[in-house]
N, C-alpha and C positions, 0 to 999 in steps of 0.2 A: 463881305459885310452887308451888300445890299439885298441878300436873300435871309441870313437873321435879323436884318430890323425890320423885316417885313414886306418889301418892296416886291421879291419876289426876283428872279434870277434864270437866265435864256438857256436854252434846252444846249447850246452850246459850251456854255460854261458849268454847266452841271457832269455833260458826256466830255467833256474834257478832265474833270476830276476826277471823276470815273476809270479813263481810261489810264494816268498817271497813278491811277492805287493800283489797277492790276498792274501795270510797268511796275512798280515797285514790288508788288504784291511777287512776279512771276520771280525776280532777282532773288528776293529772301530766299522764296522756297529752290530755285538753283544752288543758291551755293548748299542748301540743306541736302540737296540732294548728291550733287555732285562730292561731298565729305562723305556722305555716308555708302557711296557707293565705289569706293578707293577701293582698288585691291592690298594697298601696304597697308591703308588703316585698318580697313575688316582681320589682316593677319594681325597686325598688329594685340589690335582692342578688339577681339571679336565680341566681347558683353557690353561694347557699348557700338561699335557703328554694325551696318545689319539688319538694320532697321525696314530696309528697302528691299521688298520681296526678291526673287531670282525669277518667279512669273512673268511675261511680258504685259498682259493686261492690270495684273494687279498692280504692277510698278508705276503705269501712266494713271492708273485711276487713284493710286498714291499722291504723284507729283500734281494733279490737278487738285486735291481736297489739298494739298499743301499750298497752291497758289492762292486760292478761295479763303483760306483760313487765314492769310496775307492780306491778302485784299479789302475782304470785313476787318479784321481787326484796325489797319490802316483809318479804313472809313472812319467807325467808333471811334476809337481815340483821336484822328484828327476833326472833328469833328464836336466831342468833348472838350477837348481843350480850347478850340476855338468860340465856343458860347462862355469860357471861364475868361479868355483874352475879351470877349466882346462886354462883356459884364463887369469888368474891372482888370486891366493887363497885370495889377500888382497880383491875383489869386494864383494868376499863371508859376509867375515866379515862385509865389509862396508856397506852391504845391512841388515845383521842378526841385526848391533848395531842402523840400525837405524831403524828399521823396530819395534826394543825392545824399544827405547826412543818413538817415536810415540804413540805405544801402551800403555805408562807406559804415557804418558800426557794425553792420552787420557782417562785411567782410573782416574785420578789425579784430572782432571779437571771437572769431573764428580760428585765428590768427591764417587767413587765408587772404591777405591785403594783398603782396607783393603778388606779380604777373609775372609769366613764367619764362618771359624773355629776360637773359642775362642783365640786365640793368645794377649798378649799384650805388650804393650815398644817395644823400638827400635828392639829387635829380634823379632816381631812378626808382625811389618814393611819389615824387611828384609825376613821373610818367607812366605806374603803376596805376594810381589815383585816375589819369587823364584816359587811361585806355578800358578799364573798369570802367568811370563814368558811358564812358561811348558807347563800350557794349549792352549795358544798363538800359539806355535810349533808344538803343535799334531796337535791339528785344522787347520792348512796351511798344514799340511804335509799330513792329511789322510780322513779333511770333516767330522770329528767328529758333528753328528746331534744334540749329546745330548748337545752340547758347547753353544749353541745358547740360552740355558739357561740363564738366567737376571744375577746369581748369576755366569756365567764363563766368556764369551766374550759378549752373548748378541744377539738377532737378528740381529741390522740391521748391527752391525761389524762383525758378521759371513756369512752373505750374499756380504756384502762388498771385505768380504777377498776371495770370491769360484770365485767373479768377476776379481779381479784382478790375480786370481793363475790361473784358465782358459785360462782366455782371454786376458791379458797381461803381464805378465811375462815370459812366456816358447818364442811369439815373440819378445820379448826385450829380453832375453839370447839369441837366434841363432840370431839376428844382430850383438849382440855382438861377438859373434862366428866366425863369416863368414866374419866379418870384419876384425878381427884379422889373420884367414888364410891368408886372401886376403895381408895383410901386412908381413907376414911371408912367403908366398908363398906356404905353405905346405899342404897336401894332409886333404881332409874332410870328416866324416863318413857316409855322403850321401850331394845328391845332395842339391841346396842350395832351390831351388822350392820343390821338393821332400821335406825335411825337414820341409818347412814351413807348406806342404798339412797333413802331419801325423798331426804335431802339432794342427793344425785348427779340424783334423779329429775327435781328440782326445778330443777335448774341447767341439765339436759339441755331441760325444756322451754321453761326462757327460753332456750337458743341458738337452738332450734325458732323460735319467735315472732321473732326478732331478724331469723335467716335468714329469714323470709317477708317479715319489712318490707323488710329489706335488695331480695329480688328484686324485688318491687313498684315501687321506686322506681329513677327511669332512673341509670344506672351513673356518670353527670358526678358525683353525690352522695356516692361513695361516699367518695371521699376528704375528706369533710367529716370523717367518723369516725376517720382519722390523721392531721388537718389541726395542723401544727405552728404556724401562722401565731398572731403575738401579737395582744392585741385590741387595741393600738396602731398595729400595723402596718395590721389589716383597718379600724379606724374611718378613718387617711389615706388609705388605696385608696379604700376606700368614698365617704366623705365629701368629698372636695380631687382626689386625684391624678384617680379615676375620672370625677370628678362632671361631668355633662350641663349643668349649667348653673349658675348661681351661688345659686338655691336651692336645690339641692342641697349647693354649696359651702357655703353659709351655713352647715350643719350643724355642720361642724368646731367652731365658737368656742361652740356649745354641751358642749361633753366639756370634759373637765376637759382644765386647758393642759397639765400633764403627760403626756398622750395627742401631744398637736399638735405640740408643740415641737417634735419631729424634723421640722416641714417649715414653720417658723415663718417663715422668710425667705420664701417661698414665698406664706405665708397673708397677709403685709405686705402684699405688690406686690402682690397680689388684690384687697386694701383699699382700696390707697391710687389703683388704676386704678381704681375702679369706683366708688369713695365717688361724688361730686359727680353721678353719672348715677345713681347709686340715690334721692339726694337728690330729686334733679327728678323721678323714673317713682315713687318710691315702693312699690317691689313689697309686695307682703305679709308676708315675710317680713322684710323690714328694720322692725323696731319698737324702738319708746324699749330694750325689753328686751335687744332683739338689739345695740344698739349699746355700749348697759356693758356687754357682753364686750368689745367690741373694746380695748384695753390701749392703755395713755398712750403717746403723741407717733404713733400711726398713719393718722390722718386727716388726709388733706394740706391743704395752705394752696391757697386758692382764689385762679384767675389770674383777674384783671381782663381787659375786653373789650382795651385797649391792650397786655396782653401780660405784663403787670408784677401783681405779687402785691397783695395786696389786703387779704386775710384770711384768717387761718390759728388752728386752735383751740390749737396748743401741746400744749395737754394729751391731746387726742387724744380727746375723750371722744364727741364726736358727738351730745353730748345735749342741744343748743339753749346758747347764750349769753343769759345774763340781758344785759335794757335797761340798765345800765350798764357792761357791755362792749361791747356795740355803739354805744354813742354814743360811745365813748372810741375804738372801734377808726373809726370815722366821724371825730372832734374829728382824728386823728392822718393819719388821709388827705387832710384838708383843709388840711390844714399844709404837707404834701408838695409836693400841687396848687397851695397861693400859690405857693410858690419855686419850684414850673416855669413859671407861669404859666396852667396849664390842665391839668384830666386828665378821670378817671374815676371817681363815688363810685358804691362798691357799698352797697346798701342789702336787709339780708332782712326780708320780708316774716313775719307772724304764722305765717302758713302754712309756712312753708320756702323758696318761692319768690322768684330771685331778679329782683331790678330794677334795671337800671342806669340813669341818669341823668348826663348831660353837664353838667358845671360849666365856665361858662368866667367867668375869673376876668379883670377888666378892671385893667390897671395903674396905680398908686397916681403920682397928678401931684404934682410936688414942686412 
């Protein structure tokens, strides 16, 4: 405070703010890097992570225009909003509640609201809301690359927002600024021309640093940065529509069902063909966990060796039947089997595994 109302402020407290935006500044661009240089994600999503050369100089000359483009952006906007806090604290607010409604219709209206962690009902609207807003915040605040992801703000809103935090916000705070001395009369922490050359200065060399990442990285990339696609749409491509095999399909029914539903008929018949062979191979991914996601009446009723049903869970849950439904479902096949004279008792084992056994039923002499 004592350096915008003119006082001026110690080379030590200046190199200390400094050095907490690159601290900041270096963290963004890490996790940005470290995501996009996963070897599961790159198999995964190769048209979106990738982005990070395989050269070893271009890769470090990448990660430092990533830190730098942290770093100023940090500055700028803390720095804008702090002449908006120093000028009147309510503008602060009036720009953060609206700058959150905006954002929050504009996911709404998308219908890309819900987050793609399982959450469900009214509290998983609300922490949908909470973890949206968050990301919203980092990313204005530090250029967070990986945001730009379908599933967090998105390309062309995260390009959107580096346009407006650059290039008009920090000159729409020092108007405001300069305008208010000017009516109070009081002393400025730099000239009003001066002020506005840093600011431009400053904007000019995060497009520098942007433009360098931007050439670095092969051009398939580039429309990630105006990628209009929802994170609903890219989690079903991803996960279901694209997917290589059915652990990768598995993924889906982790995301919140609001995510899925648009291909929910789809994700059934996946289910309900694959249940009984998953049962017996057991992959890795099919676990106690993985199966409460799958939703009541989708796992299908299991055919007997003779062709005829046998056993079927109703509820759909896949998560083992307790010893008193299995004897009940056994008491009631056995009954079938009298009045035909002969069939097929299916029996599961502790394990999962099934066993059939031949009952031949000898007829009752009057």
């Amino acid at each position: 405070m004592k350096l915008l109302e003119g006082g001026g402020g110690s080379a030590q407290a200046l190199f200390s703010l400094m050095v907490s935006a690159a601290t900041a500044g270096f963290t963004s661009a890490s996790v940005s890097y470290d995501y996009d240089t996963d070897p599961t994600k790159r198999k995964q999503k190769p048209d979106f992570y990738g982005v990070v050369p395989a050269v070893a100089w271009m890769r470090t000359l990448m990660l430092v225009m990533m830190v730098a483009m942290s770093t100023l952006l940090i500055v700028l906007r803390g720095v804008a909003v702090s002449l908006l806090m120093f000028v009147n604290g309510n503008y602060f607010l009036y720009y953060m509640a609206l700058d959150v409604v905006l954002y929050t219709g504009y996911k709404l209206g998308r219908n890309d609201f819900d987050y793609w962690v399982p959450w469900s009902g009214p509290i998983g609207k609300f922490l949908s809301w909470g973890v949206r807003v968050q990301v919203k915040v980092v990313t204005d605040f530090t250029g967070l690359i990986q945001t730009r992801h379908p599933g967090e703000v998105g390309g062309l809103m995260w390009s959107l927002n580096m346009c407006f935090a650059t290039l008009i916000l920090p000159n729409v705070c020092l108007a405001i600024y300069f305008e208010d001395r000017k009516e109070t009369g009081e002393g400025v922490f730099v000239e009003e021309n001066k002020a506005y050359l840093y600011a431009n200065m400053a904007s000019g060399c995060w497009l520098i640093c942007f433009a360098v990442v931007v050439s670095l990285m092969d051009r398939k990339y580039w429309r990630t940065f105006i990628d209009f696609t929802s994170g609903a749409d890219f989690f079903c491509d991803t996960y279901f529509r694209q997917g290589e095999d059915d652990a990768q399909r598995s993924a889906i029914l982790n995301c919140n069902q609001n995510i899925w539903n648009r291909v929910e008929d789809d994700v059934k018949e996946w289910v309900k063909a694959g249940w009984w062979t998953w049962e017996e191979e057991k992959p890795s991914w099919f676990t106690e966990a993985w199966k409460k996601r799958v939703p009541e009446g989708w796992v299908p009723e299991e055919e007997a060796a003779g062709g005829g049903t046998v056993r079927g869970n109703g509820g759909g849950s896949g998560r083992g039947s307790s010893k008193r439904g299995e004897w009940l479902d056994l008491l009631l096949t056995g009954a079938e089997e009298d009045a035909a004279g002969g069939a097929w008792a299916t029996l599961r084992s502790k394990k999962g595994s099934t066993k059939r056994a031949k009952a031949k039923v000898e007829p009752v002499q009057s």
